[in-house]
C-alpha positions in Angstrom: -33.9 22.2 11.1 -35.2 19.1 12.6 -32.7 15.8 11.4 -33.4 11.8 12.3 -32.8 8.3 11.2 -35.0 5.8 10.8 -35.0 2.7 12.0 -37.2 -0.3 10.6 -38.0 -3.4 12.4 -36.0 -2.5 15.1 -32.6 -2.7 13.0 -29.3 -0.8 13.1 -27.3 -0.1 9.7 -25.9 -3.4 10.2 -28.4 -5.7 11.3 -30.7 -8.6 9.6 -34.0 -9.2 11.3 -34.9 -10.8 8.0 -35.2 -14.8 7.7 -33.0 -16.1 4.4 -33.5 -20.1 3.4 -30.4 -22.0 2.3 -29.7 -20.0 -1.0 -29.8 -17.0 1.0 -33.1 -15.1 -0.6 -35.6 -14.0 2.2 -38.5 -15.7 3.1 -39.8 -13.6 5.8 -39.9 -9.5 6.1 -38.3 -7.9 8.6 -35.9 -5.1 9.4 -32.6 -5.1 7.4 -29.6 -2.8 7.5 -28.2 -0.6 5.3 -25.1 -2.5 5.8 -26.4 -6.0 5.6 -28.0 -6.2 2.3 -27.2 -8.5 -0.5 -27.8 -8.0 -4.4 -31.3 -9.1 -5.2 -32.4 -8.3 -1.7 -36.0 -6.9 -2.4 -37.3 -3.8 -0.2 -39.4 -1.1 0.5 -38.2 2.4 -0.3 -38.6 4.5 2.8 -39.7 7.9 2.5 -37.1 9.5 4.8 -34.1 10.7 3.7 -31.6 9.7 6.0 -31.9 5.8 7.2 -30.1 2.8 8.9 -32.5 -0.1 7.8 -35.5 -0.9 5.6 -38.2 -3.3 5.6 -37.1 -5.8 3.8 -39.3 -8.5 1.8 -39.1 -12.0 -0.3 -39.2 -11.0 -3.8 -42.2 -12.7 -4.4 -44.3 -9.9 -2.6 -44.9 -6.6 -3.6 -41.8 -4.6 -3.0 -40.7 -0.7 -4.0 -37.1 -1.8 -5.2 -34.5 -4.6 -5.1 -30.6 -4.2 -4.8 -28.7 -4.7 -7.8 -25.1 -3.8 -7.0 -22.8 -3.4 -4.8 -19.3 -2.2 -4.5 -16.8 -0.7 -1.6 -16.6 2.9 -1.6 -12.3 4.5 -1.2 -11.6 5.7 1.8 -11.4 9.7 2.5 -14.6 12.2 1.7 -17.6 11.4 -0.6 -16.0 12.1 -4.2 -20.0 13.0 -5.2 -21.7 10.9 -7.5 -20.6 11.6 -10.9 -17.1 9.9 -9.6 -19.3 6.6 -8.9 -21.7 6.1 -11.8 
């Protein structure tokens, strides 16, 4: 079994190598973290399974997806997702 992560524009899960203007939407692409986006963030949906970042664009290009939510997970082991819908 082969396993990796991937890695867009060069950033880790907690990275931004996005540009945001003063109301904080992007303006230009660029690698964003898994940890570093923000609801209405727009992005490509990357075909791997297991990532850090995505290539993230303004809103007003064409995009695969957008964030939505977002909400702090407990602490201990993944309760599976029937616990967090």
């Amino acid at each position: 079994m082969v396993a990796g992560i991937a890695v867009f524009g060069g950033a880790n899960a907690f990275d931004a190598n996005t540009t945001r203007d003063e109301s904080g939407e992007i303006v230009e692409a660029g690698g964003l973290g898994v940890f570093a986006m923000e609801v209405g963030d727009c992005f490509q949906v990357p075909i791997e399974d297991l990532v850090q970042s995505v290539e993230a664009v303004p809103c007003t290009e064409p995009h695969d997806a957008q964030v939505y939510a977002k909400f702090d997970m407990p602490d201990g082991p993944y309760p599976g997702e029937p616990a967090i819908y």
